[in-house]
C-alpha positions as CSV (number, residue, x, y, z in Angstrom):
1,X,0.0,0.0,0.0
2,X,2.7,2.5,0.8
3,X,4.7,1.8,-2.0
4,X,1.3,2.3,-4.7
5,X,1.3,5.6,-2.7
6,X,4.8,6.6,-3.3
7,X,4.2,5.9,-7.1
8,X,1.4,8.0,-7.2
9,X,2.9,10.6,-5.4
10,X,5.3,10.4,-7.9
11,X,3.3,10.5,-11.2
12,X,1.5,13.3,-9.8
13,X,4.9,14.9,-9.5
14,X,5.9,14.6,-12.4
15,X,2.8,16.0,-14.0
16,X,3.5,19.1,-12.4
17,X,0.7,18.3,-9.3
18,X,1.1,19.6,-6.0
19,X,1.9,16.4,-3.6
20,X,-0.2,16.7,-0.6
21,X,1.2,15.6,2.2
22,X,-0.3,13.5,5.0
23,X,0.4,12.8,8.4
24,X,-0.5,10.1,10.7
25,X,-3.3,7.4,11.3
26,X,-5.9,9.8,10.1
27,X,-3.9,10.6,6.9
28,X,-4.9,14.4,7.8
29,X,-3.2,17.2,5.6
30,X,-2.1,20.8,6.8
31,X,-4.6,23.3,6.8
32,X,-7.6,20.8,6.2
33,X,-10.5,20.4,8.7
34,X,-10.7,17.9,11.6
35,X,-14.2,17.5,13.2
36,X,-14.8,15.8,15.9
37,X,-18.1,14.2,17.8
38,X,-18.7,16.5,20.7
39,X,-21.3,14.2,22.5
40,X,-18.5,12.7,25.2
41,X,-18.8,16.3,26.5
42,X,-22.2,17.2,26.5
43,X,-23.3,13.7,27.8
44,X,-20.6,13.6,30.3
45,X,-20.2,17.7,30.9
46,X,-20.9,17.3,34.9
47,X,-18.4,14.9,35.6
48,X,-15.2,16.2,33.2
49,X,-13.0,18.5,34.0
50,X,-12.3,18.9,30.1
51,X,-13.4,21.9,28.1
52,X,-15.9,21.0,25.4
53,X,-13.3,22.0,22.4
54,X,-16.4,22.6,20.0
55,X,-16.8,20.6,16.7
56,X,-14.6,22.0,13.6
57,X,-11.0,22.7,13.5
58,X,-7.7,23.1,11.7
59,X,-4.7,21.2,12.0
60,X,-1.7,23.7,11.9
61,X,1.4,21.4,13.8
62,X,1.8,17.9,13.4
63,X,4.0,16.5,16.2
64,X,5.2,12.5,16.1
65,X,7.2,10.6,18.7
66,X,8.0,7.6,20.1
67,X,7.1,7.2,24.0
68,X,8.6,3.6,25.3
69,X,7.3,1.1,22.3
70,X,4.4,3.3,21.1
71,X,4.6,5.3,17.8
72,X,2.5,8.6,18.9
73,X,1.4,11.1,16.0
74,X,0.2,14.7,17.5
75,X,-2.8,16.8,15.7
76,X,-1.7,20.0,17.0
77,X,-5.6,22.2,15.9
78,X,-6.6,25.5,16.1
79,X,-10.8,25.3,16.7
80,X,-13.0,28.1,18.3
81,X,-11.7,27.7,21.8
82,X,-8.9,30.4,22.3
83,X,-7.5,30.0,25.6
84,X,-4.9,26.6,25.8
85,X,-3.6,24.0,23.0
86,X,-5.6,21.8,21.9
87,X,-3.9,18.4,20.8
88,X,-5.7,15.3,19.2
89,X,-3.2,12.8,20.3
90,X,-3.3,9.4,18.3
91,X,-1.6,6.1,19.3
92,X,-1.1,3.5,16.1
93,X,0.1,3.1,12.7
94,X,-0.8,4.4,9.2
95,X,-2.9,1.3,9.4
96,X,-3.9,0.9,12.8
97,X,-5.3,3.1,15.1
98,X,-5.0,2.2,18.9
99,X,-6.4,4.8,20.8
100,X,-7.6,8.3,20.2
101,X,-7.2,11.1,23.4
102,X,-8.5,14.8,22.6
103,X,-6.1,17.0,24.9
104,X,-6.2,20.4,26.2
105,X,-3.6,22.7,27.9
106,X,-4.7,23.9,31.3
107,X,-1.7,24.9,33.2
108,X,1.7,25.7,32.7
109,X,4.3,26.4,35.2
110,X,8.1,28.0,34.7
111,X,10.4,26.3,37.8
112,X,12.6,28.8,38.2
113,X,15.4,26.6,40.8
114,X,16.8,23.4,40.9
115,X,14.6,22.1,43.6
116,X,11.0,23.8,41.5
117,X,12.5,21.1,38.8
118,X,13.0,18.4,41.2
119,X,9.2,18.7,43.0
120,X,7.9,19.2,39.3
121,X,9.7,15.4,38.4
122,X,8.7,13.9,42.0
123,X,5.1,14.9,40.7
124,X,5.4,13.3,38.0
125,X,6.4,10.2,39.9
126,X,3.2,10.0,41.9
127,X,0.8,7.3,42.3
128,X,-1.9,9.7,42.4
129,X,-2.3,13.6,40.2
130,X,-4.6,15.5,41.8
131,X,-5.9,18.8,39.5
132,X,-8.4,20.9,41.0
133,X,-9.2,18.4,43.8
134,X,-9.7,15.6,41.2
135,X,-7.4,12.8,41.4
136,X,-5.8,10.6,38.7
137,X,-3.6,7.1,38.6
138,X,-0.6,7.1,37.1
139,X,-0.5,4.8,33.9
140,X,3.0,4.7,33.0
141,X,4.4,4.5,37.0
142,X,7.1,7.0,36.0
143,X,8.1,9.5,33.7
144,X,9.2,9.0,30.6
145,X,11.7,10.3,28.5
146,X,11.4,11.5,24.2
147,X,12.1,13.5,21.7
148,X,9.2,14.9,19.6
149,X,9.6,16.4,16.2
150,X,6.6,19.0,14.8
151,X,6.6,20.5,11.2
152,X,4.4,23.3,10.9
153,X,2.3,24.1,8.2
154,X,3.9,25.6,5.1
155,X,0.7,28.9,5.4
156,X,3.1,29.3,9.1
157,X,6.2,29.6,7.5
158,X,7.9,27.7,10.8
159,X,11.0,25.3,10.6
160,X,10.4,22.1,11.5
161,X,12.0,21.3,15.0
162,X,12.7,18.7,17.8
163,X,12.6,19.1,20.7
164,X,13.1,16.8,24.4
165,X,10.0,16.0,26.5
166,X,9.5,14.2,29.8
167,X,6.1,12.9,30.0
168,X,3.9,11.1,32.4
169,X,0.4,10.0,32.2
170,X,-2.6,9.7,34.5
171,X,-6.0,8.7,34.2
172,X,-9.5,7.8,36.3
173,X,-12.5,6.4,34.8
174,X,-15.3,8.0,34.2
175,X,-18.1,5.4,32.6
176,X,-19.5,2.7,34.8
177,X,-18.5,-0.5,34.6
178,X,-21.2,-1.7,32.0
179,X,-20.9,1.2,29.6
180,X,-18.3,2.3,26.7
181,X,-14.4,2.7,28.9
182,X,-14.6,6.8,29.2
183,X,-11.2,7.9,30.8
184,X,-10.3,11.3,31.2
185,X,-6.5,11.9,31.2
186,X,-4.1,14.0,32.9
187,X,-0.7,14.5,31.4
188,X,2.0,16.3,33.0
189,X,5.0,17.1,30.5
190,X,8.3,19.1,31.1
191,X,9.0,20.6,27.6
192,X,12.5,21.7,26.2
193,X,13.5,21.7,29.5
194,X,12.1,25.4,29.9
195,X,8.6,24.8,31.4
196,X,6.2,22.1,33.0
197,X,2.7,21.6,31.0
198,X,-1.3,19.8,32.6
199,X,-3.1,18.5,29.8
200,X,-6.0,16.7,30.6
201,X,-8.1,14.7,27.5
202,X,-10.8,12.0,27.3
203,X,-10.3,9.2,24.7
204,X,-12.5,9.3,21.9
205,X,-13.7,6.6,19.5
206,X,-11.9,6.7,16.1
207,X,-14.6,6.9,14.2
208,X,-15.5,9.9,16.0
209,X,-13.0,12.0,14.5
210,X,-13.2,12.8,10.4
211,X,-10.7,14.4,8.4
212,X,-12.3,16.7,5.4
């Protein structure tokens, strides 16, 4: 399959086409429309801590990485909520998806000693997050350490850049026990080694995200 796609790429090429390029799972392409299915939110509004991120949006950044044996592609969108990133976070394959978590920033703190750095990686180290009184379980047990590379769109005019991450994940269950696994996450990353970032995302079913 990849190779027919390389040979088309190429024909189209050499016909003088543009060569749209796609990234990840979802195949997506810079500066096209991702929408997503907002009903996780509005069914499950009083028990999230998640903004609703609205339905329509853009992807601008495409992040990838790999974090321990998992290959990790980043949707990095620009939608109709303004305040924090919003990241469509997709674990799997050009083939395969494995699991789909909607992100968005929340907090970000600068350590500004040594010691700021160390409680920040301690944190990270917990058994238990606690944001705004809610607790999480760590997935993971400890932080882990990656690189992530992010091209911008071309419309941006950005170099593409890597940078070094130290992530750890948390999670608590928000379904019951005889309904569709709804998890909201909580991850706490240390990026580029200048600042500390809270994410927290529910997982979404693949199908509920299309690419236009």
């Amino acid at each position: 399959m990849a190779f027919l796609k390389t040979i088309k790429n190429m024909v189209s090429a050499r016909k003088g086409e543009p060569v749209i390029k796609r990234f990840g799972p979802y195949k997506a392409r810079f500066d096209g429309q991702i929408t997503l299915d907002n009903t996780a939110f509005l069914l499950n509004d009083q028990y999230i801590q998640v903004e609703d991120p609205g339905t329509l949006h853009q992807l601008t950044h495409v992040g990838t990485t790999k974090v321990a044996d998992l290959l990790v592609t980043r949707y990095y969108l620009n939608g109709i909520t303004e305040n924090g990133e919003t990241i469509l976070q997709v674990i799997g394959t050009e083939d395969r998806i494995d699991e789909v978590v909607l992100f968005r920033q929340v907090d970000t703190i600068h350590p500004q000693t040594e010691d700021e750095w160390d409680n920040i990686r301690n944190m990270q180290n917990e058994d238990i997050f606690e944001f705004n009184e809610v607790g999480y379980e760590n997935v993971w047990g400890s932080n882990v350490a990656h690189d992530e590379t992010v091209e911008a769109s071309p419309t941006l005019k950005e170099e593409t850049y890597t940078y070094p991450l130290e992530t750890a994940l948390f999670k608590r269950q928000i379904s019951e026990d005889n309904e569709a696994e709804l998890n909201e996450f909580a991850m706490v990353a240390i990026e580029d080694e200048e600042r500390a970032v809270v994410y927290l995302g529910i997982n979404l079913l693949p199908a509920s995200v299309t690419i236009i």
